[in-house]
Backbone bond lengths (Angstrom), bond angles and torsions (degrees), N, CA, C in turn:
res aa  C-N    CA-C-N  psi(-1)  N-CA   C-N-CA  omega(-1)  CA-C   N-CA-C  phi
1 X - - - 1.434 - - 1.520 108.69 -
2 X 0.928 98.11 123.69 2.243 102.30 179.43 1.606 95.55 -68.51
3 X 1.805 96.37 176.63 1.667 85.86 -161.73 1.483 91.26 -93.63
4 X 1.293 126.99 -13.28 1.465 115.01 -179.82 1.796 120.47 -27.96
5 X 1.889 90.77 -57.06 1.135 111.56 -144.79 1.915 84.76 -77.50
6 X 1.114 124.43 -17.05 1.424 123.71 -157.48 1.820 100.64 -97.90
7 X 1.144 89.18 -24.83 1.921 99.41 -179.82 1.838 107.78 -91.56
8 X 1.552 101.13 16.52 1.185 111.39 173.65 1.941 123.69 52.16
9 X 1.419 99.10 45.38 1.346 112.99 -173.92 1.867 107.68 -72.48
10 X 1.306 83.81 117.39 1.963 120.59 169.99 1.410 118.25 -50.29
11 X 1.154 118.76 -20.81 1.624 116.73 -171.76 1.280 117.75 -80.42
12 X 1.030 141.36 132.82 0.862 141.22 163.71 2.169 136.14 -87.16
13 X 1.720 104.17 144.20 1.036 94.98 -171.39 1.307 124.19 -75.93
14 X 1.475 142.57 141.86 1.520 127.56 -172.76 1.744 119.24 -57.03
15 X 1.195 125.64 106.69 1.918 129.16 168.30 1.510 90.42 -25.58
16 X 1.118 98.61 151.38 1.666 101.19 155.82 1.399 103.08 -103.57
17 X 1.318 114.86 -6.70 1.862 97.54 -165.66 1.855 86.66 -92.45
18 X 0.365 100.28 -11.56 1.891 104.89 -175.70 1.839 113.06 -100.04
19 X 1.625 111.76 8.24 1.598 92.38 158.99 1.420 133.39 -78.86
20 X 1.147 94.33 -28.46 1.940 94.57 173.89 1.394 133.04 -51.68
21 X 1.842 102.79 -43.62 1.447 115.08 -177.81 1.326 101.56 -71.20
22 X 1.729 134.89 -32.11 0.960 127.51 -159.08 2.073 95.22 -81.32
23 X 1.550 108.53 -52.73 1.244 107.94 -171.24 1.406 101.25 -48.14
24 X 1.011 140.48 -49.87 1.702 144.78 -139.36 1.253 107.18 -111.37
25 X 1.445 105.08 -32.61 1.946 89.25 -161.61 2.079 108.89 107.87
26 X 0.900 108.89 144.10 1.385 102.79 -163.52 1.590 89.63 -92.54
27 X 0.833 114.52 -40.97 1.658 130.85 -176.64 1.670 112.15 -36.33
28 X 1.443 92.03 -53.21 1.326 121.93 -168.41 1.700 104.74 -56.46
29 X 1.514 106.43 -62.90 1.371 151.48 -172.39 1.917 99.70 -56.45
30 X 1.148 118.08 -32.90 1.646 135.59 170.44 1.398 111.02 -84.09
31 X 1.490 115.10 -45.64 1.499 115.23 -172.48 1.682 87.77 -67.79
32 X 0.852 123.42 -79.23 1.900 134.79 172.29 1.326 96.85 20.89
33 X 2.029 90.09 -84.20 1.734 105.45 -171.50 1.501 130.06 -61.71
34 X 1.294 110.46 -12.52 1.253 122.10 -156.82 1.804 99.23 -98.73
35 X 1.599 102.83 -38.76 1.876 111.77 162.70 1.777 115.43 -63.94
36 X 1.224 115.30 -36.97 1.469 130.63 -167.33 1.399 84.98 -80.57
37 X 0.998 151.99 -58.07 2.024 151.95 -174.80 1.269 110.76 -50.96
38 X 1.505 110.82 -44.97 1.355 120.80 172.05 1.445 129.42 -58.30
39 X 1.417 104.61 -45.36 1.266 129.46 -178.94 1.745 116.50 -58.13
40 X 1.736 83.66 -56.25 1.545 94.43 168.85 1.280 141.91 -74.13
41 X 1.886 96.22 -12.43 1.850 90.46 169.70 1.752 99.15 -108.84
42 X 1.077 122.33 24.69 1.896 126.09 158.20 1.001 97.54 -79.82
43 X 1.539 129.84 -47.34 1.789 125.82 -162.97 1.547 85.23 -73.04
44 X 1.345 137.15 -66.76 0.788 132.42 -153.26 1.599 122.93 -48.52
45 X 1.419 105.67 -51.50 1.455 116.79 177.26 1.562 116.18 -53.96
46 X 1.569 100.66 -42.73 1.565 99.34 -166.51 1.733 100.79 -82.82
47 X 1.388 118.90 -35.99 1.877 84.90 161.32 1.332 116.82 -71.65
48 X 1.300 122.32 -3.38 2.020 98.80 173.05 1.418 124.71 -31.40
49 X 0.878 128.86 -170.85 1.721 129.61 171.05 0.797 104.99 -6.84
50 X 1.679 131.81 57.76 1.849 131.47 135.56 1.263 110.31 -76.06
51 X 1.078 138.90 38.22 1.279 124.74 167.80 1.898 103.59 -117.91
52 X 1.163 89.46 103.81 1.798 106.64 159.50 1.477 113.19 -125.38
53 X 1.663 81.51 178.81 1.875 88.19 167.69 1.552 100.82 -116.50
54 X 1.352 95.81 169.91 1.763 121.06 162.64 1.131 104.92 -122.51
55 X 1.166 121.50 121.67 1.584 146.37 166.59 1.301 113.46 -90.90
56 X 1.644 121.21 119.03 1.196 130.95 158.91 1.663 112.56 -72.95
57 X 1.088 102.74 130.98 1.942 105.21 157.35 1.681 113.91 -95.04
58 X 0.876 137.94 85.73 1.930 115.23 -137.03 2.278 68.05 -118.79
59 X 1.718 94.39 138.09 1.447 95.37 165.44 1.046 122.51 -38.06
60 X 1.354 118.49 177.69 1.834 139.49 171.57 1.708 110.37 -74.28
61 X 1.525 82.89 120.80 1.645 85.66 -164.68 1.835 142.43 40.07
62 X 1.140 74.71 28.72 1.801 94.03 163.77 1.490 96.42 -56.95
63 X 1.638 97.92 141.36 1.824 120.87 161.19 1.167 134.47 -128.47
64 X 0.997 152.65 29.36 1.657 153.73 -160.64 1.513 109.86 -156.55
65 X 1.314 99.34 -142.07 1.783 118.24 173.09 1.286 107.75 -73.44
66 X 1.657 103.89 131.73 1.405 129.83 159.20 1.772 105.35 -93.43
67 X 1.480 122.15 125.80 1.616 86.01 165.24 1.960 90.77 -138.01
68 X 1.335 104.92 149.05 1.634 126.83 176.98 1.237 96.93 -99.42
69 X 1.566 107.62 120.88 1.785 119.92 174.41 1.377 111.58 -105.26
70 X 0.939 128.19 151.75 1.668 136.38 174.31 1.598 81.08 -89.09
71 X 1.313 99.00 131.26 1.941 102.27 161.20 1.681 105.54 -158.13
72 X 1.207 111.16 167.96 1.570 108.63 -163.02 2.167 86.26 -103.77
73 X 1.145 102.09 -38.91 1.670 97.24 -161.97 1.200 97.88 -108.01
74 X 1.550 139.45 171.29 1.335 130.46 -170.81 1.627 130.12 78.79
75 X 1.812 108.65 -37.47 1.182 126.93 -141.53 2.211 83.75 -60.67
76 X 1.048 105.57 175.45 1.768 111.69 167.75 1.557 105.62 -156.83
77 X 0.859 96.61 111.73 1.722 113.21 169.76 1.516 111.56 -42.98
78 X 1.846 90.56 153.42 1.428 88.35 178.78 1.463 124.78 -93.65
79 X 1.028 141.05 166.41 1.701 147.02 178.03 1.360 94.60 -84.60
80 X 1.631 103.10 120.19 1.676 101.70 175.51 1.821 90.43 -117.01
81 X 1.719 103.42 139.42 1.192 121.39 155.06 1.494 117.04 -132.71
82 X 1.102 94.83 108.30 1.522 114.04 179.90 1.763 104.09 71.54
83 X 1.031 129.00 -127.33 1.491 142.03 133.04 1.709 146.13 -28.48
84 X 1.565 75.65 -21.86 1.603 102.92 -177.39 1.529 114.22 -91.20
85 X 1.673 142.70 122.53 1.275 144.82 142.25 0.834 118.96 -85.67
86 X 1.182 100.31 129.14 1.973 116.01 -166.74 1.692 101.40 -104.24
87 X 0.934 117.17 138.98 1.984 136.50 -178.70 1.145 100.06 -122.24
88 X 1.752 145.25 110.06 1.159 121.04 131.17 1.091 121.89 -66.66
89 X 1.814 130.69 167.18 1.187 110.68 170.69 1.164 100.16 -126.13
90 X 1.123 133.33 130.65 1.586 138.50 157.56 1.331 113.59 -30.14
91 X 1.426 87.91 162.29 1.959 97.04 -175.99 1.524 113.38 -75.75
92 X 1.652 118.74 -27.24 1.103 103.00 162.70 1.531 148.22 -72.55
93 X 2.046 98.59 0.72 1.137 94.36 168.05 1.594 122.02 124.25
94 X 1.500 89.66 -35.17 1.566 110.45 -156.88 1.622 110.32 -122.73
95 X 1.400 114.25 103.10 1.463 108.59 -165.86 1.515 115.18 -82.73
96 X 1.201 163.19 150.76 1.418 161.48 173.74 1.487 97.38 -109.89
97 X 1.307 102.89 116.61 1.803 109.46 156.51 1.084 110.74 -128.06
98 X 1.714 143.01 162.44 1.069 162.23 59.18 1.621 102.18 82.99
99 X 1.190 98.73 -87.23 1.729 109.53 178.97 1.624 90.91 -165.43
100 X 1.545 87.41 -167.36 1.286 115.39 -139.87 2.044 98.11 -100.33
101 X 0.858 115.21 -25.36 1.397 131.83 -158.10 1.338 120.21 -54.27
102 X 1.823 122.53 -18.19 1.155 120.27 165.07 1.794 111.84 -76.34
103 X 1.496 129.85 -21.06 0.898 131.96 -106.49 1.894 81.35 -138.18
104 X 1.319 104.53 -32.04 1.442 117.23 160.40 1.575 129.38 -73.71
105 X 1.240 116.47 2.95 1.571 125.96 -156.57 1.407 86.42 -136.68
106 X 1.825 98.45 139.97 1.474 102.82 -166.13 1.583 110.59 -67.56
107 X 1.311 122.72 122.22 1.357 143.48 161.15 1.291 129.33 -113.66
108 X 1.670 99.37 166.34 1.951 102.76 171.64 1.012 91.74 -120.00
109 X 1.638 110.39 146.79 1.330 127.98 176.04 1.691 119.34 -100.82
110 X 1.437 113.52 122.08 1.552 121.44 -169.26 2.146 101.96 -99.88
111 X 0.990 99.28 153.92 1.589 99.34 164.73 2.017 100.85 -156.36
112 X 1.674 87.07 158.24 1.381 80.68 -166.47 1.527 82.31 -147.16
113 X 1.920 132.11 171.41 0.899 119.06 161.31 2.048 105.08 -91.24
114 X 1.246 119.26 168.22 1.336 114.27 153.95 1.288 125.50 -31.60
115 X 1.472 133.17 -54.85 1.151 122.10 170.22 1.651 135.51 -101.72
116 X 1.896 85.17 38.55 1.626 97.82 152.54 1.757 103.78 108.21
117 X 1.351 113.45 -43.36 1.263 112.92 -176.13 1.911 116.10 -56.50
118 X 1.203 109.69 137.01 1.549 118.21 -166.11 1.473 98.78 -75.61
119 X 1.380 102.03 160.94 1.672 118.80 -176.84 1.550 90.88 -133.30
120 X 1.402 109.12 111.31 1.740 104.44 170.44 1.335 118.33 -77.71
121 X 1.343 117.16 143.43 1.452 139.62 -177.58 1.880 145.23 -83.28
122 X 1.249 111.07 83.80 1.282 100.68 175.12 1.371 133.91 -85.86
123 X 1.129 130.62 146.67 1.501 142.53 174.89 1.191 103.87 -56.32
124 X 1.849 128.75 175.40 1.347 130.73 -179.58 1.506 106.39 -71.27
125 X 1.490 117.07 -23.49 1.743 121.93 -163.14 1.696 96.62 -85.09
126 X 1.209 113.20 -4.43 1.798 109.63 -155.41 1.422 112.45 88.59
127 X 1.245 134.04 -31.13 1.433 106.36 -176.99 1.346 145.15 -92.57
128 X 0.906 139.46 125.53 1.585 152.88 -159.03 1.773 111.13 -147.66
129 X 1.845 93.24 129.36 1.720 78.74 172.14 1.519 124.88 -80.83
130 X 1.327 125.34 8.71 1.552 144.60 -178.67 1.796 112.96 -66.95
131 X 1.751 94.92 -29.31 1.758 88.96 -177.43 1.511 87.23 -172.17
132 X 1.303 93.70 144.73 1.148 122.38 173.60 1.705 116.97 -127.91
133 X 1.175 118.37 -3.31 1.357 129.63 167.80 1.506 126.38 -90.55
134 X 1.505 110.27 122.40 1.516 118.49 -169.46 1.415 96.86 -75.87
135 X 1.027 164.50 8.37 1.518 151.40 136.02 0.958 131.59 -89.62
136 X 1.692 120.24 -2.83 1.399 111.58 167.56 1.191 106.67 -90.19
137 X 1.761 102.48 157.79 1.348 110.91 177.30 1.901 110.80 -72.45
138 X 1.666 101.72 148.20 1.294 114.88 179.29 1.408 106.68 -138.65
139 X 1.299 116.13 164.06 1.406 129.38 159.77 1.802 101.02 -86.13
140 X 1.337 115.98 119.18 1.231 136.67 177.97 1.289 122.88 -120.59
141 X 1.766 130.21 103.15 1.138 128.83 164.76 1.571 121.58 -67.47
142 X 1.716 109.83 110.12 1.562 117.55 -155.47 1.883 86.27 -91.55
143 X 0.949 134.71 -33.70 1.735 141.05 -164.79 1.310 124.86 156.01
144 X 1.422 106.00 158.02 1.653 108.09 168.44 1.301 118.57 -111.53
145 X 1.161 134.82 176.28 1.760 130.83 -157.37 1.625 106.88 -164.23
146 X 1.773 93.08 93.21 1.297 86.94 -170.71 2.221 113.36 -64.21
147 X 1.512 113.08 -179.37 1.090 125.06 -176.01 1.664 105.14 -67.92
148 X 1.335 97.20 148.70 1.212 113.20 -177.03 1.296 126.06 -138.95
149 X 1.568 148.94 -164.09 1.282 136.73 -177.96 1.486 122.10 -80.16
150 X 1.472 116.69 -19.71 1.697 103.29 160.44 1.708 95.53 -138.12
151 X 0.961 143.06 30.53 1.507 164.23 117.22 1.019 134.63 -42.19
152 X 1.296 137.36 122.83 1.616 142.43 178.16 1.541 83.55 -123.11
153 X 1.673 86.23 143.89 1.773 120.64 175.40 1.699 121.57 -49.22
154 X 1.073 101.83 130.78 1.715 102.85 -171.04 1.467 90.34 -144.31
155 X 1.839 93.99 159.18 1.216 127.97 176.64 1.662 88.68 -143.24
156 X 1.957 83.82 124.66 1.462 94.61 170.98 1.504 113.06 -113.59
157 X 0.937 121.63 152.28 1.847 158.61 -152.06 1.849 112.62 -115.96
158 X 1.072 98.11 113.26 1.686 87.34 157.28 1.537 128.89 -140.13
159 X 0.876 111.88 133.83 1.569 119.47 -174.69 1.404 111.24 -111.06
160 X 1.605 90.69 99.23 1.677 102.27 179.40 1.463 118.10 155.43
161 X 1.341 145.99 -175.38 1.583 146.13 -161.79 1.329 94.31 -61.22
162 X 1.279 92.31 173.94 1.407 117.75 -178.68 1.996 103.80 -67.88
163 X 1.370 94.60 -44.24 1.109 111.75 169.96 1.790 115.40 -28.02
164 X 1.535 86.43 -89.65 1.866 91.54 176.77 1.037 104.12 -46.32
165 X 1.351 134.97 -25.51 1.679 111.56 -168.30 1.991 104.12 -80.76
166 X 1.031 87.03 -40.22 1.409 95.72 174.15 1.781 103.27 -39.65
167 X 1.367 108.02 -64.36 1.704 124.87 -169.50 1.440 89.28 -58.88
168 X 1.062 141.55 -79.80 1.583 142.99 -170.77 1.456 115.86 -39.92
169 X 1.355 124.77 -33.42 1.548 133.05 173.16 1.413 109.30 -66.70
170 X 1.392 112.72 -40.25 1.533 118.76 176.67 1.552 111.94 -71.06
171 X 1.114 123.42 -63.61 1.143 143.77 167.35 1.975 117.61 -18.76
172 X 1.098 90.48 -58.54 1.604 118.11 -178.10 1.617 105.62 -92.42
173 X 1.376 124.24 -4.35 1.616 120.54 153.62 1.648 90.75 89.48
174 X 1.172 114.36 50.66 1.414 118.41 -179.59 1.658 114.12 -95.43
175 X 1.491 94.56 -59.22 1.700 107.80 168.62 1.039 133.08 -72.96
């Protein structure tokens, strides 16, 4: 035993669970947790019920590239029912919206032709439980492309085999 401890020395060793309140202030150390709680149930709330769909209206027997432009003039809002955003797409192909912001928030993607008949849906990886066949036609997300110096932001679309999507991924500097 050293003689400190035998000469009955008073000091005490520092807690470790007690440096913070002492460095900071307990006050301090409460405001902290009490901003960080806040913080974390704002994120929380505002993704709640992000889960919708986007619905394509894509013409009658359309085949190729779909592409979504960021544009300031032109842009046309979407048709909301219930949960649902509705897109027609023009015959040329190429839709103009607003921004990007529905389209960033986790969704499922619907396609339909104009007169109602369904277009089944794959994800960017290929998978979807709608088709599993490389020759039927699908709605295929080939990539997105952020903005650039004489470029506005797109998301491109394809309607058709696995195949074309394959060709369109290359094409567009995907692979």
């Amino acid at each position: 035993m050293n003689s400190s401890a035998r000469q009955g020395n008073t000091e005490k060793q520092p807690d470790e669970r007690t440096w913070a309140p002492r460095l900071f202030g307990k006050r301090i150390w409460i405001l902290a947790t009490i901003i960080i709680g806040l913080v974390a149930l704002a994120m929380y709330k505002r993704n709640i019920n992000r889960d919708y769909t986007i619905e394509f209206i894509i013409p009658n027997d359309h085949r190729g590239v779909i592409v979504v432009e960021q544009g300031d003039h032109g842009s046309e809002p979407a048709v909301r029912n219930g949960d649902v955003y509705i897109y027609t797409i023009p015959d040329s192909g190429t839709l103009l919206v607003k921004n990007f912001d529905l389209f960033q928030g986790y969704h499922f993607m619907l396609a339909r032709y104009a007169d109602g008949r369904a277009i089944p849906t794959l994800t960017p990886g290929g998978h979807g439980p709608t088709t599993r066949n490389p020759e039927k036609i699908s709605l295929h997300t080939v990539g997105s492309i952020a903005s650039r110096a004489n470029e506005s932001a797109r998301i491109i679309l394809c309607v058709g085999t696995a195949e074309d999507h394959r060709r369109l991924r290359k094409q567009y500097g995907f692979e």
